[in-house]
C-alpha positions in Angstrom: -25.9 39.5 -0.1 -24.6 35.9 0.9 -24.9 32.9 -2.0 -26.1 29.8 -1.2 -26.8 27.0 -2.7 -26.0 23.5 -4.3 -24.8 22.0 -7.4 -24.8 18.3 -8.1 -21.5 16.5 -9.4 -20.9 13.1 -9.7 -21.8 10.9 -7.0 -23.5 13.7 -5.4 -24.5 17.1 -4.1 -22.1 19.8 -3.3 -23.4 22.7 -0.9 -21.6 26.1 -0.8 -22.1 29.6 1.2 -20.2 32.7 -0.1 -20.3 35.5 2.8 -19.2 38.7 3.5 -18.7 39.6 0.1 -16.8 43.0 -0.1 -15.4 45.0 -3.2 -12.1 46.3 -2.2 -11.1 47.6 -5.6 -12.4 49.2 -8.5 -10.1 50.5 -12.0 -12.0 52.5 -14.3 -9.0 53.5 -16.4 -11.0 54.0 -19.4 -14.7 56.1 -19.3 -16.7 57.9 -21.6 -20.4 59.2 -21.5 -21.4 60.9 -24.4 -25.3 62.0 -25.2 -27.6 60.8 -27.7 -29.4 63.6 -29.2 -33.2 62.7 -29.0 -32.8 59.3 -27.1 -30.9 59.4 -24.1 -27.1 58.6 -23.1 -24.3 55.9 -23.9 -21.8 55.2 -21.4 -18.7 52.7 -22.3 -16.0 51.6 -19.5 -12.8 49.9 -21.5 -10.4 47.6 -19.3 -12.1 48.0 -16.3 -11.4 45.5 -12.8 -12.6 44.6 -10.0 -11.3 42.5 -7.0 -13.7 41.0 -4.5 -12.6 39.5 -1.2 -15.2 37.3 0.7 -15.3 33.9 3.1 -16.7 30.7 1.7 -17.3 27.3 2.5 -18.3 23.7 1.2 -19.7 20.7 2.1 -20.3 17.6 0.7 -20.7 13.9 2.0 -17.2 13.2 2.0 -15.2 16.4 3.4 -16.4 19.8 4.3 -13.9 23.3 4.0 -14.1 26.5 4.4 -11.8 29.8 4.6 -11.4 33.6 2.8 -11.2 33.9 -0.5 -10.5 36.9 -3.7 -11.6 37.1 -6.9 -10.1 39.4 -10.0 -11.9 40.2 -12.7 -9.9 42.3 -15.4 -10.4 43.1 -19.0 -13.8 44.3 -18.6 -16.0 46.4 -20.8 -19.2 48.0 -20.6 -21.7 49.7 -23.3 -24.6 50.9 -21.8 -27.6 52.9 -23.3 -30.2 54.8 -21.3 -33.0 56.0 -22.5 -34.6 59.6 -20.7 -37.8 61.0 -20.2 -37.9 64.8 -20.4 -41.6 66.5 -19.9 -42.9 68.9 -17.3 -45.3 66.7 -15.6 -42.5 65.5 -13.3 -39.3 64.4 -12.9 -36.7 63.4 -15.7 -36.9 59.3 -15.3 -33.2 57.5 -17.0 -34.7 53.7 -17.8 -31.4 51.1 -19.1 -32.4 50.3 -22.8 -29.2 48.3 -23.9 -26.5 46.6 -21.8 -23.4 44.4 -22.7 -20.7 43.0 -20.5 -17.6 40.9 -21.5 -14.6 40.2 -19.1 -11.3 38.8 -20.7 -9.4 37.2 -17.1 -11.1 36.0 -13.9 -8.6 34.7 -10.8 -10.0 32.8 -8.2 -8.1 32.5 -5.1 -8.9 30.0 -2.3 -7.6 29.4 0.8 -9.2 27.3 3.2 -8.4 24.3 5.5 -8.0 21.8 2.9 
């Protein structure tokens, strides 16, 4: 989905749209699931990326821009914990019972009019 929205600075109110918002590469180059006898699952992703291409544009009282725009996200792990549900009264339900996310670099490329 799009972001929109405003953040206030200074003398006044910056408005911004991020659009077409595409993920054009994913590295997984570290990945492990491994069970949790009588609880569920833990899955851990080690030095993960991500890059993420998308337009955007600004506008405040005193200039407006716009243009594409890629962001990179590296040095990012993952440990996730589910928790299942195993009965016969229907099917096996997998809830998320822990999460946590860190990233180590994030690049932020603009390139508009401006």
């Amino acid at each position: 989905p799009d972001l929109t929205g405003h953040e206030k600075f200074g003398l006044g109110n910056v408005k911004y749209n991020i659009s077409r918002i595409h993920v054009t590469a994913v590295e997984l180059p570290s990945a492990s699931i491994s069970l949790l006898p009588g609880s569920g699952i833990k899955l851990v992703i080690g030095n993960a990326s991500l890059t993420i291409d998308m337009d955007w544009n600004i506008r405040t009282w005193m200039f407006k821009d716009s243009g594409r725009g890629t962001v990179h996200i590296s040095k990012v792990f993952v440990t996730a914990v589910f928790s299942t549900s195993l009965d016969n009264t229907g099917p096996t339900s997998i809830s998320l019972t822990s999460c946590r996310t860190t990233s180590g670099d994030i690049d932020i490329k603009l390139n508009g009019k401006s």
